[in-house]
C-alpha positions in Angstrom: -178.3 26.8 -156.3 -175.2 25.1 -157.1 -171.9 24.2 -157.0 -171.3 27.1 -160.0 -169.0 29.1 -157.7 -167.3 26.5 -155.7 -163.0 26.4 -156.4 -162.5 22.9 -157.8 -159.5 21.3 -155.9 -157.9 18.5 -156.0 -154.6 17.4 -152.8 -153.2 14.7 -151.9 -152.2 14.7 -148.3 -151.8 11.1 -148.1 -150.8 9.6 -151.4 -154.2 9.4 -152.4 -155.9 12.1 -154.3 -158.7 13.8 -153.1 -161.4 15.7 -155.1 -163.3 18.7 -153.6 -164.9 22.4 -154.1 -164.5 24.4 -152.0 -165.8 28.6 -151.7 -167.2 30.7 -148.9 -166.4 33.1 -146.0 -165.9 32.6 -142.8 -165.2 29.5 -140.4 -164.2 26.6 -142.1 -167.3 23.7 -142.8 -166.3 20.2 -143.9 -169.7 18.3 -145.0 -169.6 14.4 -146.1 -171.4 12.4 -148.1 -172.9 9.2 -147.4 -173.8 6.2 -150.0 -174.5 6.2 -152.5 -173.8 9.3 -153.4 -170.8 11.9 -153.9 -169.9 15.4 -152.6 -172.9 16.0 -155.1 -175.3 16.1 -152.2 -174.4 19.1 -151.0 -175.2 20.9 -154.2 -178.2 22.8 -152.4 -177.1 22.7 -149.1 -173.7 24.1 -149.5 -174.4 27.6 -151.6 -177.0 28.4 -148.7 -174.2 27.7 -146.2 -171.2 29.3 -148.2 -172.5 33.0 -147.1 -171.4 32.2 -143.2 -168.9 29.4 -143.8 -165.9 28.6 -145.5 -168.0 25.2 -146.9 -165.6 22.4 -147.9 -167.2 19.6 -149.5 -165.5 16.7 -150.5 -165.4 13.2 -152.3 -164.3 10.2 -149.6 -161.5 7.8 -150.8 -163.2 5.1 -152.7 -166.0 7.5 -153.9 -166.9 10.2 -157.0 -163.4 11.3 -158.1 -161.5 10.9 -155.1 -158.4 7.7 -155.1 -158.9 4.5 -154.2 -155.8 3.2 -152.1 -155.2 -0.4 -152.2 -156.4 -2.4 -149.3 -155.2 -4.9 -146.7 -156.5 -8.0 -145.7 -158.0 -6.4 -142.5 -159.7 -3.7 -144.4 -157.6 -1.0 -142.2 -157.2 1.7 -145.5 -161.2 2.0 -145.6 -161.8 2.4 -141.5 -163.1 5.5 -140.9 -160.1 5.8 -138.5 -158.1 6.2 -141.6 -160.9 7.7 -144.1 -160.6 10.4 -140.9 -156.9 10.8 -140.8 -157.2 11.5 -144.6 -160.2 14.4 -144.0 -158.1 15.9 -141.2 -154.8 16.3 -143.0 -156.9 17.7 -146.5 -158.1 20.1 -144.1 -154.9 21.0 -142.7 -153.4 20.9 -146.2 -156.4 23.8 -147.2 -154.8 25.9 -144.2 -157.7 25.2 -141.7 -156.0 22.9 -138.7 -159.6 23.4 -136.8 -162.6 23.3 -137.9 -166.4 21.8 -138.1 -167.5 18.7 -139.8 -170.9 17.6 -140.5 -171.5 13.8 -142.4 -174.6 12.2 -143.5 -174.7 8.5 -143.5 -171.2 7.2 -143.9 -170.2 10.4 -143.9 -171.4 10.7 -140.2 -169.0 7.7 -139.6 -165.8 9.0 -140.4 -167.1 12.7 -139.2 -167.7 11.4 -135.4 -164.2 9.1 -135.8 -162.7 12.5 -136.6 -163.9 14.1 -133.6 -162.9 10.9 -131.2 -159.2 11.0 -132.9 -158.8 14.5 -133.5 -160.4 16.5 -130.7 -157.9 19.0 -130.8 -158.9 19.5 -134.6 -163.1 19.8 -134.7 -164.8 22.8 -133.0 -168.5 21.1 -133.8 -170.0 18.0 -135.1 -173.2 17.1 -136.5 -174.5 13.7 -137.5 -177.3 13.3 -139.7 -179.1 10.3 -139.8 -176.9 8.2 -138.0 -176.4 6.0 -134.6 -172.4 4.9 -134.2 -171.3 2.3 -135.8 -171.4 -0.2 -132.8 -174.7 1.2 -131.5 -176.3 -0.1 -135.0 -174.4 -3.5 -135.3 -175.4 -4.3 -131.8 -179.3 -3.5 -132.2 -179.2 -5.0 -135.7 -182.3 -7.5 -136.3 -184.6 -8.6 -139.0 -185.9 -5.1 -139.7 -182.1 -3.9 -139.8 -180.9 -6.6 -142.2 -183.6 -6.5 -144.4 -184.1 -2.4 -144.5 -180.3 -1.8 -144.7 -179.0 -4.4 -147.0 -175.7 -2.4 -148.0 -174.7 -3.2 -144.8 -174.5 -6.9 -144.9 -174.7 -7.3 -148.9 -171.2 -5.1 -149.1 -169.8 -6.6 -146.3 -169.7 -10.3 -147.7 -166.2 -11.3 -149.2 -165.4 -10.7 -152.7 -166.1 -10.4 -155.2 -170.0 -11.2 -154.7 -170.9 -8.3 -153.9 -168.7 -6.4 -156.5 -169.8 -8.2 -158.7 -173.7 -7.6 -158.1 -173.1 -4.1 -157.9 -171.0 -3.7 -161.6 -173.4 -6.0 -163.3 -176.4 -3.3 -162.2 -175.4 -0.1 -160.9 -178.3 1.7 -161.6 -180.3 -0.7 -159.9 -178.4 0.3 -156.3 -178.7 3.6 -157.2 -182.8 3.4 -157.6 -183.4 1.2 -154.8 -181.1 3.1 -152.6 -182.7 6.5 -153.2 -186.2 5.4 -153.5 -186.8 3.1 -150.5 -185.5 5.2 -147.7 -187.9 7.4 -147.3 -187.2 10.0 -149.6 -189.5 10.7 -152.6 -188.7 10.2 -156.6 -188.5 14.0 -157.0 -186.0 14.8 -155.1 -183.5 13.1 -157.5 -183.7 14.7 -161.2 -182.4 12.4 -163.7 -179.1 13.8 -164.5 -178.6 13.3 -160.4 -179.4 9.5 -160.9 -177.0 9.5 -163.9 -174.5 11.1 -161.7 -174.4 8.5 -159.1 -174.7 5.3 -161.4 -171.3 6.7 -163.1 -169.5 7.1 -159.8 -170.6 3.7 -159.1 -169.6 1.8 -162.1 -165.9 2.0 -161.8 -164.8 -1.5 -160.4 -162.1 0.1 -158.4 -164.3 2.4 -156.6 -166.6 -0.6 -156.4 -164.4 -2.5 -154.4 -163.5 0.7 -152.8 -167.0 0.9 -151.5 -167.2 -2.7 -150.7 -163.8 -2.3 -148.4 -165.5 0.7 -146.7 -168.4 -1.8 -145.6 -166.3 -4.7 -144.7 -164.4 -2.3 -142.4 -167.6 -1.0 -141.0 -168.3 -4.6 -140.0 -164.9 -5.5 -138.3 -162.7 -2.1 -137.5 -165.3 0.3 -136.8 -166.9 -1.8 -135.1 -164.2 -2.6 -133.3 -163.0 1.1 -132.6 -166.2 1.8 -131.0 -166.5 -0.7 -129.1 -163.0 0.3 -127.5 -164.0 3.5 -126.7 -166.9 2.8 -125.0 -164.9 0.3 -122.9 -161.9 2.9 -122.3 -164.8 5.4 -121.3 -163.9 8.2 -124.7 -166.4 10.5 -125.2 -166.9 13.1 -128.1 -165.5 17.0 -126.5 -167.0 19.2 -128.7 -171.1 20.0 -129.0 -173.0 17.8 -131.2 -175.7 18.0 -133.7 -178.1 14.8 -134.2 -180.4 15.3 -137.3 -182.1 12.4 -138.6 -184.8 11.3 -140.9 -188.8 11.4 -139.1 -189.9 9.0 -142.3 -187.2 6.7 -141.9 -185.9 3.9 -139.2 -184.1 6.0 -136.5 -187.1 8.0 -135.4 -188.9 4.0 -134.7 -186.0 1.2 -134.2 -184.7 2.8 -131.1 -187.0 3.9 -129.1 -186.7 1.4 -126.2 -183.4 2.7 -126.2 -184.5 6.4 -125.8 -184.5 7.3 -129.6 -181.3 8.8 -131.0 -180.4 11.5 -128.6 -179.7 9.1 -126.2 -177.8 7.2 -128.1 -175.4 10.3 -128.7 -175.8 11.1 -125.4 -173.9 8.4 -124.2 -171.3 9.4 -126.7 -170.8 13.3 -125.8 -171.8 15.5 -123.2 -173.4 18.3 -124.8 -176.0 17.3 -127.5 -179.1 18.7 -129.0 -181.2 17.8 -132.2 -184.1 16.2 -133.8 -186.1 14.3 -136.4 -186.9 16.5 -139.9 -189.8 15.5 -141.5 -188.0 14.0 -144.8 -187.0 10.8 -145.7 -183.4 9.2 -145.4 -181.7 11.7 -147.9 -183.0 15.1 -146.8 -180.0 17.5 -147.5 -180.9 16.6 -150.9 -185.1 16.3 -149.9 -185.3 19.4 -147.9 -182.0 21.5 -148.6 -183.3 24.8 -147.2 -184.3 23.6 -143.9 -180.9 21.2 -143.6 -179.3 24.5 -144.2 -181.0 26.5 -141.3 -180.8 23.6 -138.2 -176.9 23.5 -139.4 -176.0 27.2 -139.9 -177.9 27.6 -136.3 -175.7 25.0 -134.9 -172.2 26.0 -136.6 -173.1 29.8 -136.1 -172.2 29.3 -132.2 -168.2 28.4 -133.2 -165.8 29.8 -131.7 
């Protein structure tokens, strides 16, 4: 399956376009990518889901064929309090003021951001192999910095790391999709050559770059004021992560993941899949089932 009968759609709620497909029926399902990849990772999981939902899939500013507004000095137009602000008002824009979001990898970021600043807006929210923002910067260590080098490699000032990432694209692409866990075959070639081209654009580089500096100082930042101002997440939540890769180990004197989320939202329920980093794209069918189960309880 693929994105074959998906509407191609491209709004600009913001100023900044914003490329998507969209097609389905039923309650309306926003899903977000992480890095390095596009809306593309859905291709397998979004046809299975399209028969219950309304599945909206699309590209995050800075990424795939989405805009890239200029930044500030404090990284502000790449927080995922603004990447959020721009998801909720494309969905609004699409005629769906509430809704359910689910976001793998940075995706997760800006989806759980949405449900902190938009309660009103999402009905559900699932996570997929992902601990908040703060959770991860304040556990980090030598397995952390060494295991999840985009986070501190992306984060340095320019243009270093821009200029690392245009001089070898294809190199982040191979290392990123082959050391997380999830095996060659899962990517075909023409997948590969997919995500290289949406990552050799040096606007969208820097783009990508911003997002990370932001995830080091805003997010950070954001999460750390809710936690302090006691702001929890209203709506049930979904925690699927990767059994392969670090979240089922790192935190477990913490409690593993649930706990982390626990802390975070009342109502939560989930569990490791046993696939690697990327497994919407590893093991679409069973991605499909734990979150049509989960968004089959809306409303």
């Amino acid at each position: 399956m693929t994105f074959d009968d998906f509407a191609t759609i491209e709004v600009s709620p913001k100023g900044t376009p914003v490329f998507l497909r969209q097609h389905g029926a039923g309650p309306p399902l926003l899903l977000l990518h992480g890095f390095p990849q596009t809306h593309l990772m859905w291709r397998f999981v979004a046809p299975l889901l399209a028969s219950r939902f309304t599945v909206v899939c699309p590209d995050l500013r800075g990424y795939g064929r989405s805009g890239c507004p200029p930044s500030a000095p404090d990284h502000g137009p790449y927080a995922k309090r603004a990447m959020a602000e721009e998801m909720a008002s494309v969905m609004e824009q699409l005629g769906f003021p509430r809704f359910a979001v689910a976001g793998h990898d940075r995706g997760g970021r800006v989806a759980y951001r949405l449900a902190l600043d938009h309660p009103e807006r999402v009905d559900r929210l699932a996570v997929l192999d992902i601990v908040p923002t703060a959770d991860a910067w304040e556990r980090a260590d030598k397995r952390f910095a060494l295991a999840f080098w985009p986070w501190s490699l992306l984060a340095q000032p320019q243009p270093l790391p821009e200029r690392l990432i245009a001089a070898a694209p294809d190199a982040i692409i191979d290392d990123a999709l082959s050391a997380w866990g999830s095996p060659p075959r899962a990517f075909t070639a023409d997948v590969r050559a997919a995500y290289t081209a949406a990552l050799s654009d040096p606007v969208h580089i820097h783009a990508i770059c911003e997002e990370y500096r932001a995830a080091a100082t805003l997010d950070h930042a954001h999460d750390a004021t809710d936690r302090h101002a006691g702001r929890h997440i209203a709506c049930p939540v979904l925690a699927l992560w990767s059994g392969k890769g670090a979240l089922e180990t790192w935190y477990a004197e913490s409690g593993g993941p649930l706990a982390i989320w626990r802390a975070w939202a009342a109502d939560v329920s989930g569990q490791a899949l046993d696939a690697g980093h990327f497994f919407p794209e590893e093991i679409p069918e069973v991605t499909a089932d734990r979150l049509g189960e989960f968004f089959a309880r809306l409303g």
